[in-house]
Structure formats: C-alpha cells, structure tokens
ChimeraX commands (.cxc) that place a marker at each C-alpha (Angstrom):
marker #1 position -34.69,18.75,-9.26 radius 0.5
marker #1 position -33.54,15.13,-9.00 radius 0.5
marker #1 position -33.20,13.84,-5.53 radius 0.5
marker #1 position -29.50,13.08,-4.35 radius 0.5
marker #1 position -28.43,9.78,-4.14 radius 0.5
marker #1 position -26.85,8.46,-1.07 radius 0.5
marker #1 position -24.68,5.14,-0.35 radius 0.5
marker #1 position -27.23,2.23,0.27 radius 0.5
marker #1 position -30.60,3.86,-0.93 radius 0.5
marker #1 position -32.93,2.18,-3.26 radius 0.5
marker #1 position -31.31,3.93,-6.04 radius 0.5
marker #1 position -28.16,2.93,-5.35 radius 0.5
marker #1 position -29.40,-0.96,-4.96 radius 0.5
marker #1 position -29.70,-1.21,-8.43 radius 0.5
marker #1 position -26.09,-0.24,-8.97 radius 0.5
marker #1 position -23.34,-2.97,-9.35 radius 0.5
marker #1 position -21.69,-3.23,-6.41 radius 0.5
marker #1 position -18.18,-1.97,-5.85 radius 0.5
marker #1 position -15.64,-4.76,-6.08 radius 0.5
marker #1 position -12.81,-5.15,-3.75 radius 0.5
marker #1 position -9.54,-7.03,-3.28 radius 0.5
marker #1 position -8.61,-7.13,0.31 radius 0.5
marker #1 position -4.78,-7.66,0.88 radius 0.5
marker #1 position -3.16,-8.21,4.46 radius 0.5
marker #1 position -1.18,-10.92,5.88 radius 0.5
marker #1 position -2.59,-11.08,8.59 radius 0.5
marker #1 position -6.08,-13.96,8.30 radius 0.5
marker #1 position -7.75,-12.35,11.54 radius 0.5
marker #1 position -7.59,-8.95,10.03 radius 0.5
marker #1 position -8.76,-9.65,6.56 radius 0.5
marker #1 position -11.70,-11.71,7.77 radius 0.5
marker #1 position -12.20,-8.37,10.36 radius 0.5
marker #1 position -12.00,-5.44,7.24 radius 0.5
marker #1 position -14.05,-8.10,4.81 radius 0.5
marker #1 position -16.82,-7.96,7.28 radius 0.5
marker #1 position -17.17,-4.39,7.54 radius 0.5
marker #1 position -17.06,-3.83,3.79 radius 0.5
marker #1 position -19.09,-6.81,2.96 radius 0.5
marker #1 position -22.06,-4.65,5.26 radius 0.5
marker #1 position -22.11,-2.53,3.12 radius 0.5
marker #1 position -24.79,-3.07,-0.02 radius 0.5
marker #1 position -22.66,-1.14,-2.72 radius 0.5
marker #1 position -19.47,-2.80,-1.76 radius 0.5
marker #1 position -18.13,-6.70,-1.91 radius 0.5
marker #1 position -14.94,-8.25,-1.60 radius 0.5
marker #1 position -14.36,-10.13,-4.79 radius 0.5
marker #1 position -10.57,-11.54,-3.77 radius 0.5
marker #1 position -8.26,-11.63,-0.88 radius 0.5
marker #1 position -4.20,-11.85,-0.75 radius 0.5
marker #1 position -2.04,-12.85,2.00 radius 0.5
marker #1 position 1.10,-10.27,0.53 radius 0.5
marker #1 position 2.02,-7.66,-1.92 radius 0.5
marker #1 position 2.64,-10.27,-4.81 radius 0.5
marker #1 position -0.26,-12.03,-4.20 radius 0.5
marker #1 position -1.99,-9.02,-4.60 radius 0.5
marker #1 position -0.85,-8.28,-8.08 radius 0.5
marker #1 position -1.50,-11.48,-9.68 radius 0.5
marker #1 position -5.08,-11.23,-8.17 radius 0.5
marker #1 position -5.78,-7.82,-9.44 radius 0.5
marker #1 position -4.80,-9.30,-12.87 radius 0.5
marker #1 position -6.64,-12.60,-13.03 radius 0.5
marker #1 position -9.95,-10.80,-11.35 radius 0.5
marker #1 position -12.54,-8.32,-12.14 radius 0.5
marker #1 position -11.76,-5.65,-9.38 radius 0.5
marker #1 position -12.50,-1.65,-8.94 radius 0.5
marker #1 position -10.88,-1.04,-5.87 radius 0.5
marker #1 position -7.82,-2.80,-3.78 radius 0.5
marker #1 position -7.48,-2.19,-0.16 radius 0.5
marker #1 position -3.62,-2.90,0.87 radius 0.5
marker #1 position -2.05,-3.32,4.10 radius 0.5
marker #1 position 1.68,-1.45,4.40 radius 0.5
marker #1 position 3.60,-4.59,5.55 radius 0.5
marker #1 position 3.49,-7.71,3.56 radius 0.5
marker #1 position 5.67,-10.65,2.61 radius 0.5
marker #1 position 7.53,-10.93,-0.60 radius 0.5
marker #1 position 5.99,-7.26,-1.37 radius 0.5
marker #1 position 4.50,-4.67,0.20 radius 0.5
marker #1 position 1.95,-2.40,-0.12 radius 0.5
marker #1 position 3.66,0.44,-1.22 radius 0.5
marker #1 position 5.29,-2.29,-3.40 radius 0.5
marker #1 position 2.20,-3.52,-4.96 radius 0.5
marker #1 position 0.43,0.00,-5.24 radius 0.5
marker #1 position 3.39,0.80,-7.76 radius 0.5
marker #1 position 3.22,-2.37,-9.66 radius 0.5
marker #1 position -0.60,-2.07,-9.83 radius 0.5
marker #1 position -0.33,1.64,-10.94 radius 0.5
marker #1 position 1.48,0.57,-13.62 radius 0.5
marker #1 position -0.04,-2.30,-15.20 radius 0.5
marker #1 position -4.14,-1.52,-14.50 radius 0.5
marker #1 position -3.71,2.63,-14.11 radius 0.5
marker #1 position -7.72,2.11,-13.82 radius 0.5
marker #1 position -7.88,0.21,-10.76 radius 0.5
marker #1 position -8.47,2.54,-7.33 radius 0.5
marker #1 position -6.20,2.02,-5.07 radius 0.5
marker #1 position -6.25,2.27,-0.68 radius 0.5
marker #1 position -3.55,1.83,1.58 radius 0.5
marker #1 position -4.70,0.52,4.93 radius 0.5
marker #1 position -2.18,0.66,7.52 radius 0.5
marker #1 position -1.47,1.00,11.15 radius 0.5
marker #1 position 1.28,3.61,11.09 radius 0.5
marker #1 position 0.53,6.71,11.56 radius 0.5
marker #1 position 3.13,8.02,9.42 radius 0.5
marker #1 position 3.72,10.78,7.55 radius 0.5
marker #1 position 6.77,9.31,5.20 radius 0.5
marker #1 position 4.28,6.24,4.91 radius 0.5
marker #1 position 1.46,8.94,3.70 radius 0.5
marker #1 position 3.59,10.80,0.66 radius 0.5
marker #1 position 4.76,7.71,-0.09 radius 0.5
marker #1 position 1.52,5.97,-0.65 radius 0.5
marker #1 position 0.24,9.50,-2.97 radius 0.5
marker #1 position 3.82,8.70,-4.85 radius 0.5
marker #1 position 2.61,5.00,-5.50 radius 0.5
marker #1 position -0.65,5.93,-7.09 radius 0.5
marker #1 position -2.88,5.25,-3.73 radius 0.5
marker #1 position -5.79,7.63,-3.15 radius 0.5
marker #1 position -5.92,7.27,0.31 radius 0.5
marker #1 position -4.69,6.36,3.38 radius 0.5
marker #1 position -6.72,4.93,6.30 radius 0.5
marker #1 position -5.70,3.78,9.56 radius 0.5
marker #1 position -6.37,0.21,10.84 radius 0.5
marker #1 position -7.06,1.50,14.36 radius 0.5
marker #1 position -10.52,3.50,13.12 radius 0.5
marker #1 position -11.01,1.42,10.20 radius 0.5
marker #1 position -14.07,0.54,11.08 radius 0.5
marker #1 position -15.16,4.01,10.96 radius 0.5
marker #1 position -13.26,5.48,7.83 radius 0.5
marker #1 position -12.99,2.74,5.80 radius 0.5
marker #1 position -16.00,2.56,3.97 radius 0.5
marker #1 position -16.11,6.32,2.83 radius 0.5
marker #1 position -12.48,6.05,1.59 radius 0.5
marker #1 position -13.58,3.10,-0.40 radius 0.5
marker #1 position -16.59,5.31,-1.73 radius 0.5
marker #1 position -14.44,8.34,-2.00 radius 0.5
marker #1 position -11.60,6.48,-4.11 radius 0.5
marker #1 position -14.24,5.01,-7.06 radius 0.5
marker #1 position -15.14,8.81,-6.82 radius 0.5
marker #1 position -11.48,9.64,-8.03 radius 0.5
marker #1 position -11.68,11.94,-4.77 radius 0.5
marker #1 position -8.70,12.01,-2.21 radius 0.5
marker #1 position -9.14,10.54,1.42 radius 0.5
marker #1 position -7.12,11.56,4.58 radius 0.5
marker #1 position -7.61,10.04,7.73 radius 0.5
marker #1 position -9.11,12.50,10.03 radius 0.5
marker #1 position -7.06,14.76,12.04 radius 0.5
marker #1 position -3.90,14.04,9.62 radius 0.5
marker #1 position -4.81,16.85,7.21 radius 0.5
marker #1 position -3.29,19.64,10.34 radius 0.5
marker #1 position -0.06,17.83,11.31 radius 0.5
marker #1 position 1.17,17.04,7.39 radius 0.5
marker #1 position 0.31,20.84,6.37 radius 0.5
marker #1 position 2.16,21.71,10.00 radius 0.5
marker #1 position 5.09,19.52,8.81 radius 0.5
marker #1 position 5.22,20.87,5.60 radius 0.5
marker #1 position 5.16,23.97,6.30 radius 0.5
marker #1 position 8.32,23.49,8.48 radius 0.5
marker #1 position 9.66,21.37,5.89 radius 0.5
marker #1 position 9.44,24.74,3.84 radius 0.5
marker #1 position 10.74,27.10,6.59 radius 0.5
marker #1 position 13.82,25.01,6.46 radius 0.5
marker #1 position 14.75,25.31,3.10 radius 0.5
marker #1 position 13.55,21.73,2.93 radius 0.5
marker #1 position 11.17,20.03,0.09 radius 0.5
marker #1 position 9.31,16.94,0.39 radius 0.5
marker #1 position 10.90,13.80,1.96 radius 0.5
marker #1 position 13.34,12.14,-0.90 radius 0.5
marker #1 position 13.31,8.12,-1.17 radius 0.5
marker #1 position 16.87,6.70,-0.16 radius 0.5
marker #1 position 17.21,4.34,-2.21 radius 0.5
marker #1 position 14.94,3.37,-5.41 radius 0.5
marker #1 position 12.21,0.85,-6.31 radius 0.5
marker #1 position 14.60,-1.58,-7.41 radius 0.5
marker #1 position 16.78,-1.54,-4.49 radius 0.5
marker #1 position 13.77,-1.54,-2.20 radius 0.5
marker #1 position 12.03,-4.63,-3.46 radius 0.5
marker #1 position 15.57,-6.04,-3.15 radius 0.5
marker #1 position 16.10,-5.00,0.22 radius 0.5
marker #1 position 12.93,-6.50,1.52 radius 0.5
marker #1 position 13.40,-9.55,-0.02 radius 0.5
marker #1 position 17.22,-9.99,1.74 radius 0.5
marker #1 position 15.55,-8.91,5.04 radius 0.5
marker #1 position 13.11,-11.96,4.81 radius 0.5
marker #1 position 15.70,-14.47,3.87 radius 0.5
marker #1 position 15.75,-15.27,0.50 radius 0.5
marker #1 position 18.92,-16.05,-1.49 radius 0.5
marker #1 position 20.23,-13.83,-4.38 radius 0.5
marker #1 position 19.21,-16.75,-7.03 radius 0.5
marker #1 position 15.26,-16.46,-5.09 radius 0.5
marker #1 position 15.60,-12.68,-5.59 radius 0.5
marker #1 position 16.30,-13.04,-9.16 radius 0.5
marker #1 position 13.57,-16.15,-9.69 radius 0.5
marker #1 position 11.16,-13.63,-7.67 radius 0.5
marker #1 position 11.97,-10.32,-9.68 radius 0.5
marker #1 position 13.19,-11.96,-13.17 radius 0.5
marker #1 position 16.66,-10.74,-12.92 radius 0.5
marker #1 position 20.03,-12.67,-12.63 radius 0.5
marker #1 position 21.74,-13.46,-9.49 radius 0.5
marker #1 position 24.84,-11.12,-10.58 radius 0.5
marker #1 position 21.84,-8.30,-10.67 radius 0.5
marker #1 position 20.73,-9.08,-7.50 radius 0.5
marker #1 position 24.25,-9.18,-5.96 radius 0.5
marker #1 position 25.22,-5.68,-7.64 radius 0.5
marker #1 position 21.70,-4.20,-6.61 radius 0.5
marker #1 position 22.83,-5.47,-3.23 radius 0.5
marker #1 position 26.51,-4.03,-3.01 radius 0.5
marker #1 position 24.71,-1.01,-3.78 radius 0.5
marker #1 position 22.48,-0.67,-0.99 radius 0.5
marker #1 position 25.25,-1.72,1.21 radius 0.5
marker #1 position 27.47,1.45,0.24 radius 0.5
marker #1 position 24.48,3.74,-0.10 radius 0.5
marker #1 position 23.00,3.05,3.52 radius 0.5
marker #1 position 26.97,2.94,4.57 radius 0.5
marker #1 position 26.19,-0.34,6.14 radius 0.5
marker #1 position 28.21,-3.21,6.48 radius 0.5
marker #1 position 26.43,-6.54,6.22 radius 0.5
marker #1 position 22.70,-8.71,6.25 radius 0.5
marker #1 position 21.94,-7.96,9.28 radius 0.5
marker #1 position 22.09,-4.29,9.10 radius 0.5
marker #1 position 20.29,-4.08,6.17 radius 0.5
marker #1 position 17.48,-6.46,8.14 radius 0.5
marker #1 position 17.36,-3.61,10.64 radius 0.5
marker #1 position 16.78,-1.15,8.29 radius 0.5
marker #1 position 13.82,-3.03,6.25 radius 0.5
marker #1 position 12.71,-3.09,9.78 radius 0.5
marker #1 position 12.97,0.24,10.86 radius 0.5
marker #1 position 11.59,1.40,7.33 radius 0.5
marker #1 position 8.72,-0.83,7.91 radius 0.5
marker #1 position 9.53,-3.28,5.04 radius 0.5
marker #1 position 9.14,-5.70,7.42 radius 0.5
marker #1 position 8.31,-6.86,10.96 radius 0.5
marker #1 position 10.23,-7.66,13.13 radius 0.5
marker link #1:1,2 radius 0.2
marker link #1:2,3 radius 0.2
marker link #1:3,4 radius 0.2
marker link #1:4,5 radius 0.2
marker link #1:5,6 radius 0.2
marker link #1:6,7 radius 0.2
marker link #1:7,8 radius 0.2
marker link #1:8,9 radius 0.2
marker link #1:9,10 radius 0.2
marker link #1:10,11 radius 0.2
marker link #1:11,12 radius 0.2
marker link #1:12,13 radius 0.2
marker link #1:13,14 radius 0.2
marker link #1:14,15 radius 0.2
marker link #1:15,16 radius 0.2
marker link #1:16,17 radius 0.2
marker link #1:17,18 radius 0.2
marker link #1:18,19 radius 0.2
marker link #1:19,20 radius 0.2
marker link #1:20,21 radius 0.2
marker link #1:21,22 radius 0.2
marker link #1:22,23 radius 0.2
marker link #1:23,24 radius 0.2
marker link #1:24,25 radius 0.2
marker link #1:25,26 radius 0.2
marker link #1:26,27 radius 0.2
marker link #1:27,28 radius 0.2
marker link #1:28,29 radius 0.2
marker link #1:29,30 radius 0.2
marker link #1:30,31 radius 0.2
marker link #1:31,32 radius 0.2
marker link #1:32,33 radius 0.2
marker link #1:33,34 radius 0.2
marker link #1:34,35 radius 0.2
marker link #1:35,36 radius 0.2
marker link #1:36,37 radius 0.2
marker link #1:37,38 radius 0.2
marker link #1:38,39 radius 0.2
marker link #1:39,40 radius 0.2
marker link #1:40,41 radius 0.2
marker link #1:41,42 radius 0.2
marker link #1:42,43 radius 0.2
marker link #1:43,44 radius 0.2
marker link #1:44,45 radius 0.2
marker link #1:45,46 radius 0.2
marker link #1:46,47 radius 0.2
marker link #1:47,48 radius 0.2
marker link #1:48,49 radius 0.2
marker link #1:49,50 radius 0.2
marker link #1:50,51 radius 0.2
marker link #1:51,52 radius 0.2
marker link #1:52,53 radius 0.2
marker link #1:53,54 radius 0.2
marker link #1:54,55 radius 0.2
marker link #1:55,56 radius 0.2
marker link #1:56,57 radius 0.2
marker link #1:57,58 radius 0.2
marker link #1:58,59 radius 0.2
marker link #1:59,60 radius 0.2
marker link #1:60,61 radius 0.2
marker link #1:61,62 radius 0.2
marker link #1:62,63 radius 0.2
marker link #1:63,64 radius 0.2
marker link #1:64,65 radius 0.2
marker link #1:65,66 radius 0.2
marker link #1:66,67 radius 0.2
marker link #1:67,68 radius 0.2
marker link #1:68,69 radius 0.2
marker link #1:69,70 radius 0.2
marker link #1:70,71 radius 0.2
marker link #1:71,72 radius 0.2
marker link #1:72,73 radius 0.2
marker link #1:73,74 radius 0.2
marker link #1:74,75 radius 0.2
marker link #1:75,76 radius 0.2
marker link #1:76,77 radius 0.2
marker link #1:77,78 radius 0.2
marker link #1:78,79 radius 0.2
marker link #1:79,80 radius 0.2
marker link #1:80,81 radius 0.2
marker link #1:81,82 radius 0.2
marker link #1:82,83 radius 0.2
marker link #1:83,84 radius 0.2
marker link #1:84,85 radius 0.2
marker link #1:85,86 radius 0.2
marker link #1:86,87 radius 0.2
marker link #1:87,88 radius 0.2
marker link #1:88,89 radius 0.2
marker link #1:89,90 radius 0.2
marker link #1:90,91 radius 0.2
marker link #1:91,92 radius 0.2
marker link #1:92,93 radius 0.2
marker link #1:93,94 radius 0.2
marker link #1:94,95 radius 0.2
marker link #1:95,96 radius 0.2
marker link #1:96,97 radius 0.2
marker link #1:97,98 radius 0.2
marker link #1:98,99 radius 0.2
marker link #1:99,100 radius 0.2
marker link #1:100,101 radius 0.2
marker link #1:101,102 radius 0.2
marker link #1:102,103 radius 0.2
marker link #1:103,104 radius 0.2
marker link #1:104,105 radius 0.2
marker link #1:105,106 radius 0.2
marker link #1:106,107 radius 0.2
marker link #1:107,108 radius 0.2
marker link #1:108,109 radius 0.2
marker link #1:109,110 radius 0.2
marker link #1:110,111 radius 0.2
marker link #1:111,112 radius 0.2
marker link #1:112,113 radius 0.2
marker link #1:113,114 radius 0.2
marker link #1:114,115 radius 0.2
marker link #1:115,116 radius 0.2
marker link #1:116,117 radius 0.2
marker link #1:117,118 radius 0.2
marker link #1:118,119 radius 0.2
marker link #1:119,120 radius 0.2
marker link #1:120,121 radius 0.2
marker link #1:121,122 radius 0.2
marker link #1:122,123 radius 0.2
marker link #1:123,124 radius 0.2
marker link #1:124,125 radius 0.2
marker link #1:125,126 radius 0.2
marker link #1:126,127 radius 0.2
marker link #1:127,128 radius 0.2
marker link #1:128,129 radius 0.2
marker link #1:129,130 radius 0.2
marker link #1:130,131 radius 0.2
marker link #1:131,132 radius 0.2
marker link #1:132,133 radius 0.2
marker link #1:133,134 radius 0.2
marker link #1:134,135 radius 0.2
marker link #1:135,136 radius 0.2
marker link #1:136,137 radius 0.2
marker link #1:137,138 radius 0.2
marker link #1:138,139 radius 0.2
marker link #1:139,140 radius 0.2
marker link #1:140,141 radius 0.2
marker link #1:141,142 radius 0.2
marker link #1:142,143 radius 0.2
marker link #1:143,144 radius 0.2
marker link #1:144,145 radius 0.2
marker link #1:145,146 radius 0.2
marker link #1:146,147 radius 0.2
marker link #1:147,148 radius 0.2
marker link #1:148,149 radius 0.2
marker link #1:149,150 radius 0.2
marker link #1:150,151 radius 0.2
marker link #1:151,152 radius 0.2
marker link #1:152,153 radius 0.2
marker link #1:153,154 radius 0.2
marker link #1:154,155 radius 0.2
marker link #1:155,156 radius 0.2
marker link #1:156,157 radius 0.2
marker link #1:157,158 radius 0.2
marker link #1:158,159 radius 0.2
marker link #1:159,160 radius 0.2
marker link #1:160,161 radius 0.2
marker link #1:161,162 radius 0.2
marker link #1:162,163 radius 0.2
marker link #1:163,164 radius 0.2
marker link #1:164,165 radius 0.2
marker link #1:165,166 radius 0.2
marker link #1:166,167 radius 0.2
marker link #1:167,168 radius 0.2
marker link #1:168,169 radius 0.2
marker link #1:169,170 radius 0.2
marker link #1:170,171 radius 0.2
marker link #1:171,172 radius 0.2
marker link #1:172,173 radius 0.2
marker link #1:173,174 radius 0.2
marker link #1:174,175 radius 0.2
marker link #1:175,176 radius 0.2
marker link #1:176,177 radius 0.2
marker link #1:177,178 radius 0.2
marker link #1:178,179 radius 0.2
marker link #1:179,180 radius 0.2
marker link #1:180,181 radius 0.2
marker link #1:181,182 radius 0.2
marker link #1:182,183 radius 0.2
marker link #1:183,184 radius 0.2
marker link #1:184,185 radius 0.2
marker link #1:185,186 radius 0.2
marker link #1:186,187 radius 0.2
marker link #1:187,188 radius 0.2
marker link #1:188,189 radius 0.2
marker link #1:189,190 radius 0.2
marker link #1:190,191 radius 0.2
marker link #1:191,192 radius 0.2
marker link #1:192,193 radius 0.2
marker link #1:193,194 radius 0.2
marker link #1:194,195 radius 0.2
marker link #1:195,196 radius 0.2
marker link #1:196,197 radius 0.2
marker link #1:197,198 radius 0.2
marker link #1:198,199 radius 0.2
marker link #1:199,200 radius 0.2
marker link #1:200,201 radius 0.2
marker link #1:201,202 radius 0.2
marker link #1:202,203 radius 0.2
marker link #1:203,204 radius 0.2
marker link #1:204,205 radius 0.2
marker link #1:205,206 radius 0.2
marker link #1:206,207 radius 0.2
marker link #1:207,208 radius 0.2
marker link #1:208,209 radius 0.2
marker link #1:209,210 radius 0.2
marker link #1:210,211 radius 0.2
marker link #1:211,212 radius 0.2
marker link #1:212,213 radius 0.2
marker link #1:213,214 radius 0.2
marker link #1:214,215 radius 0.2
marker link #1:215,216 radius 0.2
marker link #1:216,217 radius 0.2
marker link #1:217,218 radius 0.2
marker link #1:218,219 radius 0.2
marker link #1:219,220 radius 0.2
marker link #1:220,221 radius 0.2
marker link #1:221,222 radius 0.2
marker link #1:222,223 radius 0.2
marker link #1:223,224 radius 0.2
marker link #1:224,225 radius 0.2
marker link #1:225,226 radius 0.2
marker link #1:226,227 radius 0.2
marker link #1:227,228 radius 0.2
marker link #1:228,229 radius 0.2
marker link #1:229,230 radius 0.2
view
C-alpha cells in the first residue's frame, strides 16, 4: 500500500510548485498573504495585481494555476475579474479572498466560477488549504459559514424564496463601478470597448432600474454593494 502523500513532504518536494497570482489593492496586504503562501514549499506567487483588470491581463501574459482575488478593487473587482477569468482561461483555479463576511458576496463568488471563499481576518489560517483544496477541484468554505448559509437557505426556502437574484447584470455592474470611481462615459467606453452612447444608455438604465435619481446615488449604491469603498 503506497504511503499517502501530504503537503510539504519529500514526495511532494519534487512536485512543481503551485503558482499563484495574488490580487489586492491594498500593497501592505499583498506583501502580508504573499508571505504566508510563499512559506509554503508547494506554493509560490508567480504575479501580483493592484485591481481586478490588472488581474486579468496578468493571468493572460503569465503561467499561473491558481489566482487569489480580493472582493474590492479599482477599475474591477473581484467578482469582476473571477467572471472575466472564467471565461477566457476556464482552467485557471480561482479564490476569492475577502473581508466580508457575506453571504450575497459567497453565492456570488460560486456564480463567478470561484471555488472558494476565505476570509482575510483568518487568512493566515485557511488560506493555504483553500489554495490546496482549489488545484484539487474541491470546494472550500470558510469555517463556521457552512451552518449559517444552509440556516439561510433553508429560510430562504420556507419563504417561498430561491436563491438571491443579481439586480442588475454584468454589464451594468462593471458600468456602475466604474461611474462610482469617477470616470467619464468616453473612459467607460475606452475601458470596456464600447461607445460612449453605450455607456450612457447602460447608465439611464441603471438609473431607472435602482429608481435612483443621479451620480451620487448610484456612488452610494456601488458602495453599499461593496463595488467600492468608500
């Protein structure tokens, strides 16, 4: 019977490392999460990105297995990125590390192709076994969140409800964050390769959806659905 292998044994020494792109905004926390996974012999952090968009072009341009993403970025976010990265390397693993403790957050991440979700307040505890467990193609939930999402959706249920809908879609969203942060409609459309009129009708649209009224509304919104911070 062969013996099992476990993370950082001899047999596992011989074994290319895991490769990681690290994405966060923030410099202090990157250098933090690069430390922890860069102790570790069968992981390495290969690349680094300050936002979402970053992110993507990294993930393209580098050889990478896994990418660890932080929730709220510039330009795009995590979520964001996830989808775009889902799309054009289905391959790649993907982790969303975040400090919201948040169930929306959570189904949302599963929705953008993530395959797991670890919180930045313990991540020096979970975050090396959710890399591990995401090249394993095996789910990771922070522990203690497994109870309160079945509790909440099993309520969900009891009401007649079904899992929590998006309000507005992908499009709109990347749109929304990007108005939030400032940017004109003719940076939108440079950003997202789309015309200013695009951007403009995309925006009338989010304004009547969300029944708001202005900019500054929708900035409180982005905020309050953590598309930014404020």
């Amino acid at each position: 019977m062969s013996t099992p292998v476990t993370p950082g044994s001899p047999q596992t020494a011989t074994r290319p490392p895991i490769r990681v792109l690290l994405a966060d905004d923030h410099t202090l926390v990157r250098r933090g999460v690069r430390l922890i996974l860069d102790g570790e012999p069968d992981l390495t952090v290969v690349a680094e990105a300050g936002d979402g968009a970053e992110a993507v072009a990294r993930a393209r341009n580098t050889e990478v297995d896994l990418a660890v993403l932080d929730v709220a970025m510039p330009r795009m976010t995590g979520l964001q990125a996830a989808r775009e990265l889902s799309r054009r390397l289905p391959a790649l693993h993907i982790l969303i590390l975040t400090m919201y403790d948040n169930e929306e957050y959570f189904f949302e991440a599963l929705r953008a192709g993530a395959s797991g979700y670890v919180l930045k307040s313990v991540a020096d505890r979970d975050l090396v076994e959710a890399c591990r467990a995401a090249v394993r193609d095996e789910p990771f939930i922070y522990p203690g969140a497994e109870r309160a999402l079945v509790r909440s959706y099993l309520e969900r249920l009891h009401r007649g409800d079904g899992l929590p809908e998006r309000a507005i879609t992908e499009r709109e969203e990347e749109i929304l964050k990007l108005v939030a942060e400032g940017h004109t409609s003719k940076e939108i459309g440079e950003l997202l390769f789309i015309s200013a009129k695009t951007v403009e009708r995309h925006r009338a649209n989010l304004l009547q959806k969300l029944g708001m009224r202005d900019r500054l509304e929708l900035t409180r919104y982005a905020i309050r659905a953590g598309l930014i911070e404020a």
